[in-house]
Rosetta silent file (secondary structure, phi, psi, omega in degrees, C-alpha in Angstrom):
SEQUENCE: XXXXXXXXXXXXXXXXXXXXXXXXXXXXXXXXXXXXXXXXXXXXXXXXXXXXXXXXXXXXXXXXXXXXXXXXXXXXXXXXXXXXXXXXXXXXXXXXXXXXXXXXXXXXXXXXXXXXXXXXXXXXXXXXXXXXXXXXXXXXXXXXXXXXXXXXXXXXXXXXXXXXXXXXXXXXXXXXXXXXX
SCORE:     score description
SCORE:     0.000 S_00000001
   1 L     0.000  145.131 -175.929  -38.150   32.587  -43.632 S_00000001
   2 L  -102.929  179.201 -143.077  -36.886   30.720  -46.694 S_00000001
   3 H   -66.443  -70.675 -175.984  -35.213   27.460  -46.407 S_00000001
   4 H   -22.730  -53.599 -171.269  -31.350   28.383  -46.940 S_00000001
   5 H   -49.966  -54.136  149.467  -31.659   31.439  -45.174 S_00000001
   6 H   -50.938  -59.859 -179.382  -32.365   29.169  -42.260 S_00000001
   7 H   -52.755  -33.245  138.197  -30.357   26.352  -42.750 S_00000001
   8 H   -16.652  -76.204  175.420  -27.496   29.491  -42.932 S_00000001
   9 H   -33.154  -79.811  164.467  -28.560   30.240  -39.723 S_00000001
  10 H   -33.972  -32.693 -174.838  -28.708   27.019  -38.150 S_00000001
  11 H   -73.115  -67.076  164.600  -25.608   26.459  -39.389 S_00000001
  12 H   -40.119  -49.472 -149.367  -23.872   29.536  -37.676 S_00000001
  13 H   -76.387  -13.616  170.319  -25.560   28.554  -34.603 S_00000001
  14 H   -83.917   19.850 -177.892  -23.991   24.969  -34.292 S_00000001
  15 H  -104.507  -45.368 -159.695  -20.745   26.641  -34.918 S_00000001
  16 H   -61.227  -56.721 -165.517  -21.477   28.936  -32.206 S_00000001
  17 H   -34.240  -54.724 -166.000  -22.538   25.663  -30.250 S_00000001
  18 H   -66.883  -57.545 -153.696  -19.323   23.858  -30.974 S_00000001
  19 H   -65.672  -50.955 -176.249  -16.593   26.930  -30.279 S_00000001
  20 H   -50.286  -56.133 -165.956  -18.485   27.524  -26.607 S_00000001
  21 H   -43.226  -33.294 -168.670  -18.151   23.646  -26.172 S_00000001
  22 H   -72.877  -38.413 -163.413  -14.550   23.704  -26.973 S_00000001
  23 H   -58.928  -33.191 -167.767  -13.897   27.306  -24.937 S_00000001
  24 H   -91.056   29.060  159.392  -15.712   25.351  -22.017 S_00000001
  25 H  -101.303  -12.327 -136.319  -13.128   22.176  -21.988 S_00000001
  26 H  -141.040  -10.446  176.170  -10.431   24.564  -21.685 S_00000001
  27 L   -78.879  120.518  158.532  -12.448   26.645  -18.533 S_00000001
  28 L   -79.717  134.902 -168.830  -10.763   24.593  -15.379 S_00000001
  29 L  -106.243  151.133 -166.604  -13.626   24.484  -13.063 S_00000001
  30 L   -97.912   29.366  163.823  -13.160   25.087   -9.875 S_00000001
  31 L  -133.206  142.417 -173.276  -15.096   22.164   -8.240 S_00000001
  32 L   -85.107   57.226  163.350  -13.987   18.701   -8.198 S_00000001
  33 L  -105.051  108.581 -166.914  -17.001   17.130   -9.411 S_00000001
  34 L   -78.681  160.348  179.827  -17.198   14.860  -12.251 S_00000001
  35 L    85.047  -21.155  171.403  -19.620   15.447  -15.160 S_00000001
  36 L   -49.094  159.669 -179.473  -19.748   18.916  -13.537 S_00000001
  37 L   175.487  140.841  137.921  -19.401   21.684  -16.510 S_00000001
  38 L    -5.722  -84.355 -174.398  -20.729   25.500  -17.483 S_00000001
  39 L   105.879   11.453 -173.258  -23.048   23.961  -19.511 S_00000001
  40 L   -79.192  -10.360  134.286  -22.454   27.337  -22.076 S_00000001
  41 H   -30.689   -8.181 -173.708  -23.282   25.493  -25.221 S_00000001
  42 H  -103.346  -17.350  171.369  -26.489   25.075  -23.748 S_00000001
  43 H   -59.729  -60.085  176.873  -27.413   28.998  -24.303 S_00000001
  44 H   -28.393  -83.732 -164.380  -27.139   28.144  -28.334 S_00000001
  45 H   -92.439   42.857  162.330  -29.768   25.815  -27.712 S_00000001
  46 H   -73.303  -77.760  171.633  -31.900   27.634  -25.930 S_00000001
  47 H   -56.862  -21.533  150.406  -32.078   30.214  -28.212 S_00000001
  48 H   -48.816  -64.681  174.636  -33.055   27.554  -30.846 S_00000001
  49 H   -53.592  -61.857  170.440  -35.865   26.449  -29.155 S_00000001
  50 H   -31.451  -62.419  173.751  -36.626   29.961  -28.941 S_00000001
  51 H   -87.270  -27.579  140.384  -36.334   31.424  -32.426 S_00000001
  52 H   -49.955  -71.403  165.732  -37.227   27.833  -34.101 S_00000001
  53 L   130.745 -171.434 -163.519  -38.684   25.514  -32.261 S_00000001
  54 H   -69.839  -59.549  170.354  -37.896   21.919  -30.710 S_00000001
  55 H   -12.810 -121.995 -167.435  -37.025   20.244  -34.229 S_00000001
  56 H   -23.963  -30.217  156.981  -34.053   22.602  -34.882 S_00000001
  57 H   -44.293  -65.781  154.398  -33.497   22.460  -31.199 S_00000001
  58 H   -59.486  -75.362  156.505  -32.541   19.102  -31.268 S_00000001
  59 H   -15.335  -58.666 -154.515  -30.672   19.001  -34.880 S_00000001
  60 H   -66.501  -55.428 -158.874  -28.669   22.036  -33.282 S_00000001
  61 H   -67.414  -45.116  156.808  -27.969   20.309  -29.662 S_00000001
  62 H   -52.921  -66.898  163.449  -27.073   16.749  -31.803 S_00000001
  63 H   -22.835  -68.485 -172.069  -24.722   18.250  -34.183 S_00000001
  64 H   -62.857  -17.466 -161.187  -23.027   20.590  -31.636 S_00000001
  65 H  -131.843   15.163 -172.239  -22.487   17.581  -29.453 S_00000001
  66 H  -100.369  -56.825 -149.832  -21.347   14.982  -32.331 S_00000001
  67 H  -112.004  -27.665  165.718  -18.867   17.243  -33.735 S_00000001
  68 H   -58.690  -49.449  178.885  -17.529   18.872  -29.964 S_00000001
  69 H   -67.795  -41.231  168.644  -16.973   15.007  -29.096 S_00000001
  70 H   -16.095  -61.249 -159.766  -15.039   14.675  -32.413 S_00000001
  71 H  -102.289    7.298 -174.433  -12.819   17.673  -31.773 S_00000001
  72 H  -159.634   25.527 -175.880  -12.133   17.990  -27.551 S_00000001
  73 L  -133.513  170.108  139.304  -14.331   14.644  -26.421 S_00000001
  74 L  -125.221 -165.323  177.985  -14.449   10.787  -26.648 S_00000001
  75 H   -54.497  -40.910 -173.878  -17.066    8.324  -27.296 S_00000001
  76 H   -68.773  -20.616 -165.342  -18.356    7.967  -23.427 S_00000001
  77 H   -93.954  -16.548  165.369  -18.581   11.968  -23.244 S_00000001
  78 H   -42.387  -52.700 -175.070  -20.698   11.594  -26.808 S_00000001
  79 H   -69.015  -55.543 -175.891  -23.049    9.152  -24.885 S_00000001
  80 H   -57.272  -39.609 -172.886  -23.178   11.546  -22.118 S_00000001
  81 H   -88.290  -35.564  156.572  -23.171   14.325  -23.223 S_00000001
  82 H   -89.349  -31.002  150.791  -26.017   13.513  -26.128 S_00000001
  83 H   -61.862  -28.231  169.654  -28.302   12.158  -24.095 S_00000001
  84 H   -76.421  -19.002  164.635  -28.201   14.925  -21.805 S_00000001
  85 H   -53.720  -60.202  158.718  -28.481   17.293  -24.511 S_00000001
  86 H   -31.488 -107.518 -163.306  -31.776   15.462  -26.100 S_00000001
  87 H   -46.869  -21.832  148.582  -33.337   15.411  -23.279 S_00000001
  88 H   -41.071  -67.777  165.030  -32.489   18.756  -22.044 S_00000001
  89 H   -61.837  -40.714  159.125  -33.827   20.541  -24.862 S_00000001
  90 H   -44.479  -51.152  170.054  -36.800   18.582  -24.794 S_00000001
  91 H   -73.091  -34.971  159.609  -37.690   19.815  -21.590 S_00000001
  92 H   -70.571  -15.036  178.094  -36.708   23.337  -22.446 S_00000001
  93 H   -66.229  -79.013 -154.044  -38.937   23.262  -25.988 S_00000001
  94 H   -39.092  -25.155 -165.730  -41.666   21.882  -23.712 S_00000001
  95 H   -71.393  -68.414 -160.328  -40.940   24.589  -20.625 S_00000001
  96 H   -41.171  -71.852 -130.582  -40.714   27.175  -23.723 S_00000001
  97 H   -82.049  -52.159  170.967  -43.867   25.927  -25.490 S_00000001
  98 H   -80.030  -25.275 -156.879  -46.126   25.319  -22.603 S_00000001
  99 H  -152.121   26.328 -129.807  -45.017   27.659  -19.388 S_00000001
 100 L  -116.182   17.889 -166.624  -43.439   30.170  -20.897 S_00000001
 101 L  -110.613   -7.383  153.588  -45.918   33.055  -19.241 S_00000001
 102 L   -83.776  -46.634 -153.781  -44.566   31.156  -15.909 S_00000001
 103 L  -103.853  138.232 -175.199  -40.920   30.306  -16.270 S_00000001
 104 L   -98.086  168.539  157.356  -38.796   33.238  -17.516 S_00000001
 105 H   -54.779  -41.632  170.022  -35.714   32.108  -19.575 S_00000001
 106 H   -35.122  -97.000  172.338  -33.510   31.769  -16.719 S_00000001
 107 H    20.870  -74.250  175.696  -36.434   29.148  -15.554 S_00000001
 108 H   -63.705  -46.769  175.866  -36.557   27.361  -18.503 S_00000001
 109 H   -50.016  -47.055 -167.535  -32.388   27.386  -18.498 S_00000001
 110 H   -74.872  -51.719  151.151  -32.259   25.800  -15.123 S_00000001
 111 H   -35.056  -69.479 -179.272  -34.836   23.203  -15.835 S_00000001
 112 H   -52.952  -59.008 -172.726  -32.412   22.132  -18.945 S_00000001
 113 H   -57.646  -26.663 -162.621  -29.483   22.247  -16.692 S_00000001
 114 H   -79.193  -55.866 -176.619  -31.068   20.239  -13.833 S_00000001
 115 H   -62.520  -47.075  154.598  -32.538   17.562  -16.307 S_00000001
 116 H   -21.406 -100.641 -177.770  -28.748   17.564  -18.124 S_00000001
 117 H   -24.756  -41.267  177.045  -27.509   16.509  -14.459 S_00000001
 118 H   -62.930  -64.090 -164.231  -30.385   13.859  -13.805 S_00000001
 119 H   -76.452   -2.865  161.332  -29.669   12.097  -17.387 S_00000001
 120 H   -80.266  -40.207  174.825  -26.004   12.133  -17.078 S_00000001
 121 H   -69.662  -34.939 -175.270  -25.967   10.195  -13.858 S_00000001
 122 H   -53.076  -62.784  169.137  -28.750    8.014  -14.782 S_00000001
 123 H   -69.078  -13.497  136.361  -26.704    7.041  -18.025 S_00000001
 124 H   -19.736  -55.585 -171.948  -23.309    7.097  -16.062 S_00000001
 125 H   -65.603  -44.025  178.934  -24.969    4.560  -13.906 S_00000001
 126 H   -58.408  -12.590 -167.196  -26.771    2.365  -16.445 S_00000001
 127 H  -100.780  -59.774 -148.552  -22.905    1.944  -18.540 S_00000001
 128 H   -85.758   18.341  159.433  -21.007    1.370  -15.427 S_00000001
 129 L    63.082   29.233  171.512  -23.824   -0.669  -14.062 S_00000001
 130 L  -117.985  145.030 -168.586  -23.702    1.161  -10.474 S_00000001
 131 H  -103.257  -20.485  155.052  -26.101    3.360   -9.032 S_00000001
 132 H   -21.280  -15.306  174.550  -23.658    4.917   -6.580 S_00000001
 133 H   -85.934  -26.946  166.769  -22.998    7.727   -8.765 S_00000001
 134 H   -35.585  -62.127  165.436  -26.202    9.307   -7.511 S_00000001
 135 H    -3.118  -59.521  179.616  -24.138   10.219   -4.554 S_00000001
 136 H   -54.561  -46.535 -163.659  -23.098   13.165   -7.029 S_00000001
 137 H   -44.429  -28.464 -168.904  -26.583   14.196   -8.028 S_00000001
 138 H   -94.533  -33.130  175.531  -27.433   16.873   -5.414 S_00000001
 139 H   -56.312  -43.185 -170.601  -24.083   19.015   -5.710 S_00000001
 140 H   -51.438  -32.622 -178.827  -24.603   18.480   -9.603 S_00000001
 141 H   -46.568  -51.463 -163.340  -28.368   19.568   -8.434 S_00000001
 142 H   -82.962  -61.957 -174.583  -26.766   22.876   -6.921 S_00000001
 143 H   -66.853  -26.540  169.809  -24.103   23.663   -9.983 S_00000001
 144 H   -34.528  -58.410 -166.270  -27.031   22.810  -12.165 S_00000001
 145 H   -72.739  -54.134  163.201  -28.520   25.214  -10.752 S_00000001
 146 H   -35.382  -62.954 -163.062  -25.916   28.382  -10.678 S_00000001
 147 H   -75.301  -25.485  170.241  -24.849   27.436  -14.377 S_00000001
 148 H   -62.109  -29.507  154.573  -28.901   27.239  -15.210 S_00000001
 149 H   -36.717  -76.215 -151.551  -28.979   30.564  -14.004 S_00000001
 150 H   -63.737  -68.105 -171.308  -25.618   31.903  -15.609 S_00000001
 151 H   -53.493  -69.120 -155.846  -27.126   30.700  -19.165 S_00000001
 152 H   -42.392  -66.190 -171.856  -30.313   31.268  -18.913 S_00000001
 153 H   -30.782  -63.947 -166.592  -29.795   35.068  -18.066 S_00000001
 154 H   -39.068  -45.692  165.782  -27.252   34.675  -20.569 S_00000001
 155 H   -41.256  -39.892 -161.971  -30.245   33.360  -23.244 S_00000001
 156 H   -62.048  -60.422 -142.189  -32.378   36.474  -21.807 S_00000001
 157 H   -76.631  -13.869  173.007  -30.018   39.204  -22.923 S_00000001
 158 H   -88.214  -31.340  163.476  -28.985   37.779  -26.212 S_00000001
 159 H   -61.608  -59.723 -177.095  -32.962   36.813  -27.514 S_00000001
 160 H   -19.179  -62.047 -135.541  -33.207   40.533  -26.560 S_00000001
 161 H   -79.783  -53.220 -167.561  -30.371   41.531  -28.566 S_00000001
 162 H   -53.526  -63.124  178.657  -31.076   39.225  -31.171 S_00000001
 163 H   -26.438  -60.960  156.036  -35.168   40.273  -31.648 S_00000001
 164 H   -54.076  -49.986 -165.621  -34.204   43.899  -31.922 S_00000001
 165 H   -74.089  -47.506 -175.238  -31.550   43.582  -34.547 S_00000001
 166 H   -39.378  -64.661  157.616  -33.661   40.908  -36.751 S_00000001
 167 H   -10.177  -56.863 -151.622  -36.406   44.126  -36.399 S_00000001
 168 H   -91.998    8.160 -174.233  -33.793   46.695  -37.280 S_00000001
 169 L  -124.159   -0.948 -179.094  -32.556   44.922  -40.250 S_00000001
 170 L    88.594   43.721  155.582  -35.799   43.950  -41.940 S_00000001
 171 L  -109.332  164.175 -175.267  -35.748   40.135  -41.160 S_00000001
 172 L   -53.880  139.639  133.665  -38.794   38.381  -39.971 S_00000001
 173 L   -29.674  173.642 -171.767  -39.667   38.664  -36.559 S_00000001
 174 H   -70.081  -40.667 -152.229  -39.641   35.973  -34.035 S_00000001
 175 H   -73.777  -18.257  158.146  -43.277   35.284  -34.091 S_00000001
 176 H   -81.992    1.827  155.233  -42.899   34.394  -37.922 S_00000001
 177 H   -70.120  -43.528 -167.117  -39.742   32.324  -36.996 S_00000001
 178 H   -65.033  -77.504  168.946  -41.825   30.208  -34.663 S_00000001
 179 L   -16.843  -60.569 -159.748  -44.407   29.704  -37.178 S_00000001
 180 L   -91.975  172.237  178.350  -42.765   28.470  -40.177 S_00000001
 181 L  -125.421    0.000    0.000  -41.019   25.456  -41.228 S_00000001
């Protein structure tokens, strides 16, 4: 794929990244957990790792979570919310990259949500210098789990969507997405 053409792309997709972050500050959720969330900004970079690769994966999941604390965040949900992204996506390239003839997307989705939820308490704890916030981790453990679901699936039906139309429109396929740099 040539370079614009991506960087186009990429570009769309932290926009996509960004509007889900904002639509999900504006979802009231209906459990009283903090740090709890959707997590639907997390499809976006899913499908990054997917059609891309980790690099772009990360760029996408930084951006989107840079420019959402800008416009609906503050600085503590930047540190929270970017380290759990990082590290999220890392474990979904790697899931992706390594397992991916085990772990369906959903799989791989849940894993990212569950590892979100570990590194948000972990850094929660390490700022406020209490470890007491663990207490949260296994309900986060459980919505982790629901919204890693919710995404992934979501992730499934949209690479789908996405694969065929690149196909039907004459753009590269994925496996020459993957490939190139």
């Amino acid at each position: 794929m040539k370079k614009p053409r991506k960087m186009i792309y990429l570009a769309l997709l932290v926009t996509f990244g960004i509007v889900l972050h904002v639509i999900e500050n504006m979802i009231p959720l209906p459990f009283p957990i903090p740090g709890a969330k959707l997590g639907l900004a997390n499809i976006i970079s899913l499908l990054v790792v997917v059609f891309y690769g980790i690099r772009e994966g990360l760029i996408v999941s930084t951006l989107r979570c840079i420019i959402g604390a800008l416009l609906v965040g503050s600085l503590s949900s930047l540190l929270y919310s970017l380290s759990g992204a990082i590290l999220s996506t890392i474990v979904m390239a790697l899931a992706y990259k390594y397992f991916k003839d085990i772990f369906s997307l959903v799989g791989i989705s849940i894993l990212g949500g569950v590892t979100h939820n570990i590194i948000q308490v972990t850094v929660a704890s390490l700022v406020l210098s209490t470890f007491g916030l663990y207490v949260y981790l296994p309900f986060l453990m459980v919505i982790g789990l629901f919204t890693g679901f919710f995404t992934g699936l979501t992730a499934y039906f949209a690479k789908q969507n996405l694969s065929t139309t690149l196909i039907k429109i004459n753009f590269v396929g994925e496996e020459n997405i993957n490939n190139e740099t």
